[in-house]
PDB file of N, H, CA, C and O in Angstrom:
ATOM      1  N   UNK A   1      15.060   1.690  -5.343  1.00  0.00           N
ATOM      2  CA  UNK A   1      13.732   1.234  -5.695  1.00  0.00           C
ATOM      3  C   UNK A   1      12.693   2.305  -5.369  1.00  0.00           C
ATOM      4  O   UNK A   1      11.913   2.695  -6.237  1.00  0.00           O
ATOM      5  N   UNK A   2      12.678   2.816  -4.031  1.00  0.00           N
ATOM      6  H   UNK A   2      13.312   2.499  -3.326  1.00  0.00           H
ATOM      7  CA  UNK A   2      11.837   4.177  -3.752  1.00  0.00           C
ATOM      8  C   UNK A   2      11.447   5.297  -4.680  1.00  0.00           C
ATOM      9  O   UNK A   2      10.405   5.867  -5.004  1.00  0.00           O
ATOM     10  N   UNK A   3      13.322   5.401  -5.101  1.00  0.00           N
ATOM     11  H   UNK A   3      14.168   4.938  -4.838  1.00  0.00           H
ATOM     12  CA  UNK A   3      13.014   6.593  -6.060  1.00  0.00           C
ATOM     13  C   UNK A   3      12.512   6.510  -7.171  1.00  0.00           C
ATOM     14  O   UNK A   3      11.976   7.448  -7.761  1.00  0.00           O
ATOM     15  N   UNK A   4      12.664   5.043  -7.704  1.00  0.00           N
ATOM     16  H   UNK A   4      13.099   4.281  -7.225  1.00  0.00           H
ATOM     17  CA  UNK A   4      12.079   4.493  -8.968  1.00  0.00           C
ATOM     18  C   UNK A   4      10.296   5.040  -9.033  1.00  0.00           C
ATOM     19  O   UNK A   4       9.774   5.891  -9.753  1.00  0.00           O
ATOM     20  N   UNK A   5       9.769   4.258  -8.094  1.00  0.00           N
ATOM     21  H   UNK A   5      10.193   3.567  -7.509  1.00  0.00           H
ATOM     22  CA  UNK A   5       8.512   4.465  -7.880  1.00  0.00           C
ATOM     23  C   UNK A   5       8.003   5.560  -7.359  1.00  0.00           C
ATOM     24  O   UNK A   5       6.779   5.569  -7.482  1.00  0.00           O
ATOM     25  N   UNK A   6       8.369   6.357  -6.902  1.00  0.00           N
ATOM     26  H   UNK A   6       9.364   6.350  -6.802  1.00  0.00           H
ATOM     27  CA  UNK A   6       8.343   8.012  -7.066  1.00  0.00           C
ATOM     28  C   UNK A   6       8.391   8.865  -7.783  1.00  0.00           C
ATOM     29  O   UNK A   6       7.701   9.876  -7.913  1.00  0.00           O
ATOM     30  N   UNK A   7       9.568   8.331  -8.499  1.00  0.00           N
ATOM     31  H   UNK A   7      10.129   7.510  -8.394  1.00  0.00           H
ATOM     32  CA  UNK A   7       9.321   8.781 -10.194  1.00  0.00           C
ATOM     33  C   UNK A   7       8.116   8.686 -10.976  1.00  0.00           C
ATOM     34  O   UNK A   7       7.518   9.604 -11.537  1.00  0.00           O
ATOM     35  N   UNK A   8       7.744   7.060 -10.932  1.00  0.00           N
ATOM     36  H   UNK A   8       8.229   6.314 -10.476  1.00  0.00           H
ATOM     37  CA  UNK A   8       6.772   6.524 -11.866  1.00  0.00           C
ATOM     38  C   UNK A   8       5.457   7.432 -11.185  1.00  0.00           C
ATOM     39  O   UNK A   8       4.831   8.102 -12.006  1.00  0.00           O
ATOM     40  N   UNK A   9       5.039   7.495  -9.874  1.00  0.00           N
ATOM     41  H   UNK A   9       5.548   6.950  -9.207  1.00  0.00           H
ATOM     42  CA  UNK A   9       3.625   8.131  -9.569  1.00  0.00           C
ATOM     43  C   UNK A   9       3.506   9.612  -9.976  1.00  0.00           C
ATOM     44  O   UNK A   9       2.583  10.177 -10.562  1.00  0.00           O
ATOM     45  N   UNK A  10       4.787  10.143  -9.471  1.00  0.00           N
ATOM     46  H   UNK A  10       5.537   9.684  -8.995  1.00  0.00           H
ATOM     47  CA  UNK A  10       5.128  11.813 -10.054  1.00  0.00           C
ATOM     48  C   UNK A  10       4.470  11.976 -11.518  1.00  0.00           C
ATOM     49  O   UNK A  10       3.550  12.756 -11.765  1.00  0.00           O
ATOM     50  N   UNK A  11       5.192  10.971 -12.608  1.00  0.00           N
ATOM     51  H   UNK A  11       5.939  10.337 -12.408  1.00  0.00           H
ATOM     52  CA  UNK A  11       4.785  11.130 -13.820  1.00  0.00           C
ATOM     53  C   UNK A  11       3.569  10.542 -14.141  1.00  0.00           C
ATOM     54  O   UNK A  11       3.293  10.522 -15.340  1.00  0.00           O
ATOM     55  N   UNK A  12       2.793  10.071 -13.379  1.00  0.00           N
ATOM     56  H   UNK A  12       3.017  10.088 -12.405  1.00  0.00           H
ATOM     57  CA  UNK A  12       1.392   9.692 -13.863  1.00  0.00           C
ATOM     58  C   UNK A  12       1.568   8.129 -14.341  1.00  0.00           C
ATOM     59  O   UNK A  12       0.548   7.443 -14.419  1.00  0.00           O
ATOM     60  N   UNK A  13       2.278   7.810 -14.520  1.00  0.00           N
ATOM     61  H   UNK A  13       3.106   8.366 -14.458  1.00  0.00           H
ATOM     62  CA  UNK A  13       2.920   6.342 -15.494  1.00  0.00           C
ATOM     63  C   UNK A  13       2.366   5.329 -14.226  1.00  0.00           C
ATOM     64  O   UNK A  13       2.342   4.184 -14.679  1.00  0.00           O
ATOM     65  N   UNK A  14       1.921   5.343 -12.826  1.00  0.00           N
ATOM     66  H   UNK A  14       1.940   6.273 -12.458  1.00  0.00           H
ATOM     67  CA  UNK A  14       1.410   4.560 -12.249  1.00  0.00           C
ATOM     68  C   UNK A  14       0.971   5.506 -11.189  1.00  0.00           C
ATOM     69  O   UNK A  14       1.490   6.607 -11.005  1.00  0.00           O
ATOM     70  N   UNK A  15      -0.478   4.780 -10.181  1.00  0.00           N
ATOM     71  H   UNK A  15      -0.899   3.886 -10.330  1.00  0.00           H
ATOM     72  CA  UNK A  15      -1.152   5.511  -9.548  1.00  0.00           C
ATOM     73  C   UNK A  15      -1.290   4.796  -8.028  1.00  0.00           C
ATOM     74  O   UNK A  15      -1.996   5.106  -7.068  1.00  0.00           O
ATOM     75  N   UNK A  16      -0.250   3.633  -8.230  1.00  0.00           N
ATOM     76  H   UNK A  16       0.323   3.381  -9.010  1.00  0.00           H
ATOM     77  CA  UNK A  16       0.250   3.143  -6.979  1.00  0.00           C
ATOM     78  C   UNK A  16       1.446   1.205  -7.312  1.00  0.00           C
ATOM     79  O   UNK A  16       1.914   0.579  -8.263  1.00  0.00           O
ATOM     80  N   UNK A  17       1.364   1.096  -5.799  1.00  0.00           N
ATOM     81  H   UNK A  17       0.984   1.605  -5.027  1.00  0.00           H
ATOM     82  CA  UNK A  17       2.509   0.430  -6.042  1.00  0.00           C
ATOM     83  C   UNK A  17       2.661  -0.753  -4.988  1.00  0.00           C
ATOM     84  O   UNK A  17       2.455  -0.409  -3.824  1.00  0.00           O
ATOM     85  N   UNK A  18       2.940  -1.898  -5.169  1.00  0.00           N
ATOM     86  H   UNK A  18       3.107  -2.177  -6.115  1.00  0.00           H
ATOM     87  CA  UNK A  18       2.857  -2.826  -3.939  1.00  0.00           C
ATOM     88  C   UNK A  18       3.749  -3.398  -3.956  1.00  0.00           C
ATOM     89  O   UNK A  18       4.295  -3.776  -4.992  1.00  0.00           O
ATOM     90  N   UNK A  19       4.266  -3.687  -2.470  1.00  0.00           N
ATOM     91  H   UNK A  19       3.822  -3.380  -1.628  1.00  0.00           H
ATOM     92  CA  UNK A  19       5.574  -4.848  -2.240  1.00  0.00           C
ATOM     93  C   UNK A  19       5.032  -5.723  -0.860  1.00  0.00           C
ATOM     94  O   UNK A  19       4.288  -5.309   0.029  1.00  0.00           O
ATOM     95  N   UNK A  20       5.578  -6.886  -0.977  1.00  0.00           N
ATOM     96  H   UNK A  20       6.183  -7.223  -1.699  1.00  0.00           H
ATOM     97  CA  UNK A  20       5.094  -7.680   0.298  1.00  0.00           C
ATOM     98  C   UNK A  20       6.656  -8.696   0.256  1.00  0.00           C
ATOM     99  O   UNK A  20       7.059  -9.348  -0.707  1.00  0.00           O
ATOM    100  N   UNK A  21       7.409  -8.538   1.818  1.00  0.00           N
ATOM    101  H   UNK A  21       7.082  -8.009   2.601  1.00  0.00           H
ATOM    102  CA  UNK A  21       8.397  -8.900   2.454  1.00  0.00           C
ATOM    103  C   UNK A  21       8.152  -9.576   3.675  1.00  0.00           C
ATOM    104  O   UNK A  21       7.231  -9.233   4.415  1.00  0.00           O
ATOM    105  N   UNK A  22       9.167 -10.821   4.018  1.00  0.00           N
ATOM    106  H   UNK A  22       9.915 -11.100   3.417  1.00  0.00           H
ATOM    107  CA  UNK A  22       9.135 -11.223   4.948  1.00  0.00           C
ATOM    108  C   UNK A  22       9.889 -10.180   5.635  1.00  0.00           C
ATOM    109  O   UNK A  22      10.542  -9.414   4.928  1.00  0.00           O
ATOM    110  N   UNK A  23       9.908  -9.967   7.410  1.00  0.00           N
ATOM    111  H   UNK A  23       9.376 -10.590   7.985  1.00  0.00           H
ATOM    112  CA  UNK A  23      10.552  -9.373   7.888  1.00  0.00           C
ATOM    113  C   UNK A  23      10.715 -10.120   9.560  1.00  0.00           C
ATOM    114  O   UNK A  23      10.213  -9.683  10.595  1.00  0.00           O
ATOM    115  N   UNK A  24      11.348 -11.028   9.441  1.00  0.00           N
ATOM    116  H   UNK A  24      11.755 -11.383   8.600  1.00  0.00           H
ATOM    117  CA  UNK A  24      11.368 -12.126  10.753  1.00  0.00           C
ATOM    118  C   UNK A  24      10.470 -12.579  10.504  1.00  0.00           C
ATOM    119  O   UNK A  24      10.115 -12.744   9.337  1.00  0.00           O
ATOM    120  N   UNK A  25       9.572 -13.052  11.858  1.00  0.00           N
ATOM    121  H   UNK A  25       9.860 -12.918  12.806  1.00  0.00           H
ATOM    122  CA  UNK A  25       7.914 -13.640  12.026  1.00  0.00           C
ATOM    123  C   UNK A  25       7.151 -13.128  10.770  1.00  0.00           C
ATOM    124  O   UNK A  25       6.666 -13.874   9.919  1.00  0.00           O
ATOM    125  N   UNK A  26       7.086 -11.342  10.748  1.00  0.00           N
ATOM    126  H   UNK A  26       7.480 -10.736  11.439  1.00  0.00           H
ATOM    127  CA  UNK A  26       6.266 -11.045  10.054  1.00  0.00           C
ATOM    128  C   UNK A  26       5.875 -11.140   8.453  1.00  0.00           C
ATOM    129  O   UNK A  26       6.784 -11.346   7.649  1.00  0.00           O
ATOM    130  N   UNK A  27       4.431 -10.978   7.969  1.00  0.00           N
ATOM    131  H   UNK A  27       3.692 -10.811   8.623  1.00  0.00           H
ATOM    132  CA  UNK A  27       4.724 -10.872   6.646  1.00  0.00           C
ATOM    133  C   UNK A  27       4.499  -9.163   5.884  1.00  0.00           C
ATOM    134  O   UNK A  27       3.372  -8.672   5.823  1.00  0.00           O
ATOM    135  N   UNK A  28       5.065  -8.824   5.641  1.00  0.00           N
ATOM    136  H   UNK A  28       5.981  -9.224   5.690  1.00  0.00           H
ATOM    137  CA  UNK A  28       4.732  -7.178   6.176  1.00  0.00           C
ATOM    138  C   UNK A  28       3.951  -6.219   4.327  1.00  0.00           C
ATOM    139  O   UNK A  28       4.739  -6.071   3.393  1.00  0.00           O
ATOM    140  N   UNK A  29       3.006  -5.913   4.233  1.00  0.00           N
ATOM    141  H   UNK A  29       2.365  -6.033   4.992  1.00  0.00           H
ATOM    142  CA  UNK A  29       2.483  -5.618   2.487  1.00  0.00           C
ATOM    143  C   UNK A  29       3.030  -3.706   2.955  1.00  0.00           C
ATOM    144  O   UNK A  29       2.551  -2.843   3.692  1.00  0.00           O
ATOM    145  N   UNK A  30       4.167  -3.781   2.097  1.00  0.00           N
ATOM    146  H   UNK A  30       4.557  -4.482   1.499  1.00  0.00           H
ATOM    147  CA  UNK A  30       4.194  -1.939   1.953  1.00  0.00           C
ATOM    148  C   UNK A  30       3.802  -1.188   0.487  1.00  0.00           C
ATOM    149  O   UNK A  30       4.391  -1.250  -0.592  1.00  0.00           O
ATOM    150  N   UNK A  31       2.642  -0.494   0.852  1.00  0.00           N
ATOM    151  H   UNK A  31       2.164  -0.443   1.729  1.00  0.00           H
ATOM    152  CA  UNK A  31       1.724   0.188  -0.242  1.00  0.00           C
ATOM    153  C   UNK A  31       2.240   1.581  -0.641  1.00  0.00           C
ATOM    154  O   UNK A  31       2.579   2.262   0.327  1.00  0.00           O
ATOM    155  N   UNK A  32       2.372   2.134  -1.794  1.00  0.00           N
ATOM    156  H   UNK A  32       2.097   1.581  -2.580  1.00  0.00           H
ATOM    157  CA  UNK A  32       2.709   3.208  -2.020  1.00  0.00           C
ATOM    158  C   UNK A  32       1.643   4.014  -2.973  1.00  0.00           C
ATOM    159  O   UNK A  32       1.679   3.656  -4.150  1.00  0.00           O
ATOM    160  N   UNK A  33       0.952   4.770  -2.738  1.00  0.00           N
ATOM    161  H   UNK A  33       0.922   5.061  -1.782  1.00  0.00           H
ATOM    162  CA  UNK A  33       0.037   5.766  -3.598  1.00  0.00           C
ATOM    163  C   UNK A  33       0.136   7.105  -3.784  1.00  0.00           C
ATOM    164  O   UNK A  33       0.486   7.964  -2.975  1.00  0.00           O
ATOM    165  N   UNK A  34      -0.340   7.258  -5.391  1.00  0.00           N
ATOM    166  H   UNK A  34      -0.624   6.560  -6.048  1.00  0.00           H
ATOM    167  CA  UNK A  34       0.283   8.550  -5.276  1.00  0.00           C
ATOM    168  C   UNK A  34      -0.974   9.530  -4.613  1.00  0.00           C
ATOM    169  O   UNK A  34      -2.126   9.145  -4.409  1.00  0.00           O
ATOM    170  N   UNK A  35      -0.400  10.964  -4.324  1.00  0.00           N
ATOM    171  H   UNK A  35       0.535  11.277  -4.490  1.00  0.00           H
ATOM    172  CA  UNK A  35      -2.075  11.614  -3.877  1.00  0.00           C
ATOM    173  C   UNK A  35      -2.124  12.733  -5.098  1.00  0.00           C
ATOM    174  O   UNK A  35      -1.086  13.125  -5.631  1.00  0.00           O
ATOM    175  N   UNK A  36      -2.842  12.991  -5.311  1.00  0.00           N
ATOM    176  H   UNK A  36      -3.685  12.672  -4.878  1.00  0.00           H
ATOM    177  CA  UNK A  36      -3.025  14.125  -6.806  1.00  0.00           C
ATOM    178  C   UNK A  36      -4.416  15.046  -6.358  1.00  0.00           C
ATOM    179  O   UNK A  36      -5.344  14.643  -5.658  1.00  0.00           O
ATOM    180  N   UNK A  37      -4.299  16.101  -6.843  1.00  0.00           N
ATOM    181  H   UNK A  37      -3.545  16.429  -7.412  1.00  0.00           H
ATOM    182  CA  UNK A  37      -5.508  16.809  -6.539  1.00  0.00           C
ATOM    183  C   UNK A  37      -6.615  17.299  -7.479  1.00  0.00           C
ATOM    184  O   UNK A  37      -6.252  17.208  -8.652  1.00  0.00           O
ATOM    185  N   UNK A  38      -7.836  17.783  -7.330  1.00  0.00           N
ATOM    186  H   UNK A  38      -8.130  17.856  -6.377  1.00  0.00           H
ATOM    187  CA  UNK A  38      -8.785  17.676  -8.056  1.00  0.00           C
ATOM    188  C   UNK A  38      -8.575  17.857  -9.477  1.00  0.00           C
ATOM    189  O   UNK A  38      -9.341  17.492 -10.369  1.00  0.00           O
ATOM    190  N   UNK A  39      -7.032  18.687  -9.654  1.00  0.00           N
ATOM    191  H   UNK A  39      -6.410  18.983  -8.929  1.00  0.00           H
ATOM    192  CA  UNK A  39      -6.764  18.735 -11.371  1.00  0.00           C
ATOM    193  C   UNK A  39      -6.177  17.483 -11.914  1.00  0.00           C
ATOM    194  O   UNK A  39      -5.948  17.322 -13.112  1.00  0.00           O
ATOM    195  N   UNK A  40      -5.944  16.604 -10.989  1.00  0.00           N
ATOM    196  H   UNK A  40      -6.131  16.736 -10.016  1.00  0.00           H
ATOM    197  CA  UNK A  40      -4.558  15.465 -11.331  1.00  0.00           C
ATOM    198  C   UNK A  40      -3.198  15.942 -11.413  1.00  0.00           C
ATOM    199  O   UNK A  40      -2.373  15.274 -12.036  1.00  0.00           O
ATOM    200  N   UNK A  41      -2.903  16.923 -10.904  1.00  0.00           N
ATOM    201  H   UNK A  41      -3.573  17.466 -10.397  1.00  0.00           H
ATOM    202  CA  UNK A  41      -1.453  17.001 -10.238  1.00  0.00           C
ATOM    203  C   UNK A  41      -0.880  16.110  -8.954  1.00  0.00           C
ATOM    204  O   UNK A  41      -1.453  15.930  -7.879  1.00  0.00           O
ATOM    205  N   UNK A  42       0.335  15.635  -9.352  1.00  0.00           N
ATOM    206  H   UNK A  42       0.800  15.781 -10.225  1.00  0.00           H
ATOM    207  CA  UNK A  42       1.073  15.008  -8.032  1.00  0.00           C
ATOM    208  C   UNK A  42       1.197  16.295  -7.271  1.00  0.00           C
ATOM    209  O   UNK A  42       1.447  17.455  -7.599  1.00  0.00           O
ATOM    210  N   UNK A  43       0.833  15.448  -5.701  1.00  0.00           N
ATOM    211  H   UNK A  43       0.630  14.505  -5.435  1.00  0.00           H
ATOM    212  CA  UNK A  43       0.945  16.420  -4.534  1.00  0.00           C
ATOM    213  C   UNK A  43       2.067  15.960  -3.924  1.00  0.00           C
ATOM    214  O   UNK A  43       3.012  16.660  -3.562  1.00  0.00           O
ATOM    215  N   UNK A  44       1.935  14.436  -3.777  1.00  0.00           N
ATOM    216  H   UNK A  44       1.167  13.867  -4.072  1.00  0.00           H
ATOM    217  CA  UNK A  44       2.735  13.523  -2.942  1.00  0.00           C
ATOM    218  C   UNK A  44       2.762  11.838  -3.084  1.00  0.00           C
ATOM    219  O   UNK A  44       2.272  10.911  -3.728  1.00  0.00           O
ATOM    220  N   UNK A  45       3.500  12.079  -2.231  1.00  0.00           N
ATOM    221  H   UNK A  45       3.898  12.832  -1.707  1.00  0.00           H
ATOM    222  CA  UNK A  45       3.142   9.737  -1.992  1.00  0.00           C
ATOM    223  C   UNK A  45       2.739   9.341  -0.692  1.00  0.00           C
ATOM    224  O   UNK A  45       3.182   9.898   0.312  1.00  0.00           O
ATOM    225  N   UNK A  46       2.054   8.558  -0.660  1.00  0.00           N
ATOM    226  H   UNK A  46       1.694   8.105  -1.475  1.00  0.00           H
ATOM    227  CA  UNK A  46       1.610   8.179   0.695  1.00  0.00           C
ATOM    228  C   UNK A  46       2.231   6.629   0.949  1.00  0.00           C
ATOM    229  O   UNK A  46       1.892   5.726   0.184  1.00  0.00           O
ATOM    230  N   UNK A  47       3.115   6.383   2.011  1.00  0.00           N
ATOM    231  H   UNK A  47       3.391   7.116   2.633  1.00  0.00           H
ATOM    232  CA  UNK A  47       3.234   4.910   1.856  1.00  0.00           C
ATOM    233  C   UNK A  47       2.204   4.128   3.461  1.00  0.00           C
ATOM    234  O   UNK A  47       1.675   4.628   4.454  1.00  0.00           O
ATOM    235  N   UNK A  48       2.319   3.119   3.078  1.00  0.00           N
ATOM    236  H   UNK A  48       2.748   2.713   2.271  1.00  0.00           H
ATOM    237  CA  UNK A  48       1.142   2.567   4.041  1.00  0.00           C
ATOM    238  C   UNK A  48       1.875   0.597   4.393  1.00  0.00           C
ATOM    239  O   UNK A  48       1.847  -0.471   3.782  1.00  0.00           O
ATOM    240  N   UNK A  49       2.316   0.998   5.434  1.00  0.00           N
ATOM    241  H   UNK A  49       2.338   1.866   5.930  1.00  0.00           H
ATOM    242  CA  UNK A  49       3.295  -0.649   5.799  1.00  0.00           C
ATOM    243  C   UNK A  49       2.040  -1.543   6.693  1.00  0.00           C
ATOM    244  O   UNK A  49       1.069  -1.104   7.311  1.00  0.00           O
ATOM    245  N   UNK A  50       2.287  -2.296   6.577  1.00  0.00           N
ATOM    246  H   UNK A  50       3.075  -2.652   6.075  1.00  0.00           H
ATOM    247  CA  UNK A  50       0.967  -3.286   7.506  1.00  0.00           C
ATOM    248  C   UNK A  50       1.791  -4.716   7.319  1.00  0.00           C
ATOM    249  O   UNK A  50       2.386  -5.185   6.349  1.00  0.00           O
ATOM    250  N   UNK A  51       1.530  -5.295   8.908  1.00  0.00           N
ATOM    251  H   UNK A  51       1.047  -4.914   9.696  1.00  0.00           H
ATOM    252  CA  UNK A  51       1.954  -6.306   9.275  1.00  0.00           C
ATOM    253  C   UNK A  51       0.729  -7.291   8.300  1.00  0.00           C
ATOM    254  O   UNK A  51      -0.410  -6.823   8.320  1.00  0.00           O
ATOM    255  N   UNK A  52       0.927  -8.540   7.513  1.00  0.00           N
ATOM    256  H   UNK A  52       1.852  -8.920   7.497  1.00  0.00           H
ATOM    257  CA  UNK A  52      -0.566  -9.310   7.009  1.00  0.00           C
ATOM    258  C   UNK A  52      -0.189 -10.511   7.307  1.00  0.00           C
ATOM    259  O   UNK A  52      -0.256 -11.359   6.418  1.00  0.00           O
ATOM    260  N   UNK A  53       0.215 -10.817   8.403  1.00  0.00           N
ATOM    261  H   UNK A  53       0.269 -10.128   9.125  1.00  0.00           H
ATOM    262  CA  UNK A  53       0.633 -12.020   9.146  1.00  0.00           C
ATOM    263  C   UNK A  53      -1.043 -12.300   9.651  1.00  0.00           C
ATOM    264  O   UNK A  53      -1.683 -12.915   8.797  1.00  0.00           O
ATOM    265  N   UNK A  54      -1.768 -11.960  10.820  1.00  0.00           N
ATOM    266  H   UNK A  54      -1.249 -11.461  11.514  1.00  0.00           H
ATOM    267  CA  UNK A  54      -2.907 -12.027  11.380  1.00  0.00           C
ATOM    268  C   UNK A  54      -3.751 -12.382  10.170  1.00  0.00           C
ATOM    269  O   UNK A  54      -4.376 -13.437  10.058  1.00  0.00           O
ATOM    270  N   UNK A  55      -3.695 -10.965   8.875  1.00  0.00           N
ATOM    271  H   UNK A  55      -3.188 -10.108   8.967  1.00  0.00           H
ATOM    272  CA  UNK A  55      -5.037 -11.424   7.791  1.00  0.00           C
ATOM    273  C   UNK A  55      -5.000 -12.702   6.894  1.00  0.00           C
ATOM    274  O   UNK A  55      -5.986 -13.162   6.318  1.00  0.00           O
ATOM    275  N   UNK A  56      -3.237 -13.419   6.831  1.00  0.00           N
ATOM    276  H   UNK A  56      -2.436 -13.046   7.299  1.00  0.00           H
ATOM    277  CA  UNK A  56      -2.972 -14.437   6.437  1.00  0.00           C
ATOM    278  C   UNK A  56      -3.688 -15.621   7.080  1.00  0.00           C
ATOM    279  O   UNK A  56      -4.171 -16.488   6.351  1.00  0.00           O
ATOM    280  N   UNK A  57      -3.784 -15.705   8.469  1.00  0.00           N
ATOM    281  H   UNK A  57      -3.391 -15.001   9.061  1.00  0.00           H
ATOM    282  CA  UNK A  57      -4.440 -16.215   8.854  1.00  0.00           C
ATOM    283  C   UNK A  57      -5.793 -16.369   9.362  1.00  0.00           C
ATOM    284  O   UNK A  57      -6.101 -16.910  10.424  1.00  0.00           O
ATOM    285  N   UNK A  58      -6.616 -15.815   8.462  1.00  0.00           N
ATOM    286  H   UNK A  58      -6.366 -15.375   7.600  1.00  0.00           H
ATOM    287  CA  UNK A  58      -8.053 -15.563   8.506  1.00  0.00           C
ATOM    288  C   UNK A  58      -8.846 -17.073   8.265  1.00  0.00           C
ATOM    289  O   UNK A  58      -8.073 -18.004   8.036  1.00  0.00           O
ATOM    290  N   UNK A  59      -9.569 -17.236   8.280  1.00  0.00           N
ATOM    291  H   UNK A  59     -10.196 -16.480   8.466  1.00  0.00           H
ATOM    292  CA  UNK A  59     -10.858 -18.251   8.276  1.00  0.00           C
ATOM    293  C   UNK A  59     -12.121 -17.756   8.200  1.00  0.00           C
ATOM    294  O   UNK A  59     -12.621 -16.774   8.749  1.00  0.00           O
ATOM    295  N   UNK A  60     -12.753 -18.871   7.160  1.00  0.00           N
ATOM    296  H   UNK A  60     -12.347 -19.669   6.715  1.00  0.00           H
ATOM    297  CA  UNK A  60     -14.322 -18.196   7.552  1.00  0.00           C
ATOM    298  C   UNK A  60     -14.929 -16.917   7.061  1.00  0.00           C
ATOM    299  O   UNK A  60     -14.630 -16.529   5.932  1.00  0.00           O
ATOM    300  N   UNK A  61     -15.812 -16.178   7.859  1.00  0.00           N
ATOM    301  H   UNK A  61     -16.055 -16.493   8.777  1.00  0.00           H
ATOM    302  CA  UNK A  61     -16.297 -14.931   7.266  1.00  0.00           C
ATOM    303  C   UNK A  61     -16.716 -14.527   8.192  1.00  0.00           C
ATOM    304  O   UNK A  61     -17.248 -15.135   9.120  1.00  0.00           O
ATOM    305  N   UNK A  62     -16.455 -13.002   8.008  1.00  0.00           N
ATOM    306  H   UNK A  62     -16.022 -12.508   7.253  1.00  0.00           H
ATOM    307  CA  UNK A  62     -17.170 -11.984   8.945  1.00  0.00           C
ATOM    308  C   UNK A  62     -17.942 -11.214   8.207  1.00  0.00           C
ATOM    309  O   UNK A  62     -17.612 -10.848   7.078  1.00  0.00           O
ATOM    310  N   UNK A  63     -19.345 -10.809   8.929  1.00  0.00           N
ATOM    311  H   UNK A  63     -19.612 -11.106   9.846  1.00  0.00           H
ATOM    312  CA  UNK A  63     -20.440 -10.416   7.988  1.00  0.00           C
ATOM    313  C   UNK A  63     -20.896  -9.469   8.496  1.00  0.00           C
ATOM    314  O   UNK A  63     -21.609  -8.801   7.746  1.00  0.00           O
ATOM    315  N   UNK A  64     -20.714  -8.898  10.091  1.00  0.00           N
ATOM    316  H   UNK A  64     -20.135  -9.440  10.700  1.00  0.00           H
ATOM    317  CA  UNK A  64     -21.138  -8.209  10.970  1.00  0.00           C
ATOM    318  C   UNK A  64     -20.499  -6.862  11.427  1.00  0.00           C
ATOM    319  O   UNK A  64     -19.305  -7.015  11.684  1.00  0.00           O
ATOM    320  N   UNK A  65     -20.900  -5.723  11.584  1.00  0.00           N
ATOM    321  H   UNK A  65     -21.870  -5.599  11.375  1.00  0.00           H
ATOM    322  CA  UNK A  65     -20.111  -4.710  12.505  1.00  0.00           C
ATOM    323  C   UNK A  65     -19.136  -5.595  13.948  1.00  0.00           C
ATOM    324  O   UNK A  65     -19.379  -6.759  14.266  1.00  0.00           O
ATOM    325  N   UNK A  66     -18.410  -5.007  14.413  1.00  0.00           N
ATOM    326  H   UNK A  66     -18.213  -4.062  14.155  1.00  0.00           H
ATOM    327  CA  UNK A  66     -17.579  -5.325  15.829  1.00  0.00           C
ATOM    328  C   UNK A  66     -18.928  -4.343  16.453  1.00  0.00           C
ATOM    329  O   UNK A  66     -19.835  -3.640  16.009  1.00  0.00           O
ATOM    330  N   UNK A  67     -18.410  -4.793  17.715  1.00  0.00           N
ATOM    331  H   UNK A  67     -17.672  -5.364  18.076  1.00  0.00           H
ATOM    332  CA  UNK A  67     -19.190  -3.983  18.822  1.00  0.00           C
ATOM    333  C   UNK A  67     -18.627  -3.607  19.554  1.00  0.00           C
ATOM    334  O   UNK A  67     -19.147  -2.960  20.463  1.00  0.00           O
TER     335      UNK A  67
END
């Protein structure tokens, strides 16, 4: 599957990529983007894993900086 979507960003045919898995407790979103540079050449892929268990459970609204 990796290489699939490595393929696809390499060739321009997509400019990113999402999967979201349970993994035990967690619910885990792994992001894949491609990086290209000011001409639009592929440089690379960036992948980006994040637990979204916590943001699943959000409420409400936050409107404010943290402090």
């Amino acid at each position: 599957v990796v290489e699939k979507i490595v393929e696809d960003l390499k060739s321009g045919k997509k400019d990113h990529e999402d999967f979201w898995i349970r993994m035990g407790p967690r619910y885990v979103l792994i992001r894949y983007f491609a990086v290209r540079n000011s001409k639009g050449e592929y440089l690379g892929t960036l992948e980006v894993t994040q637990d979204i268990k916590p943001i699943q459970e959000i409420t409400g609204e936050k409107r404010l900086l943290s402090e």
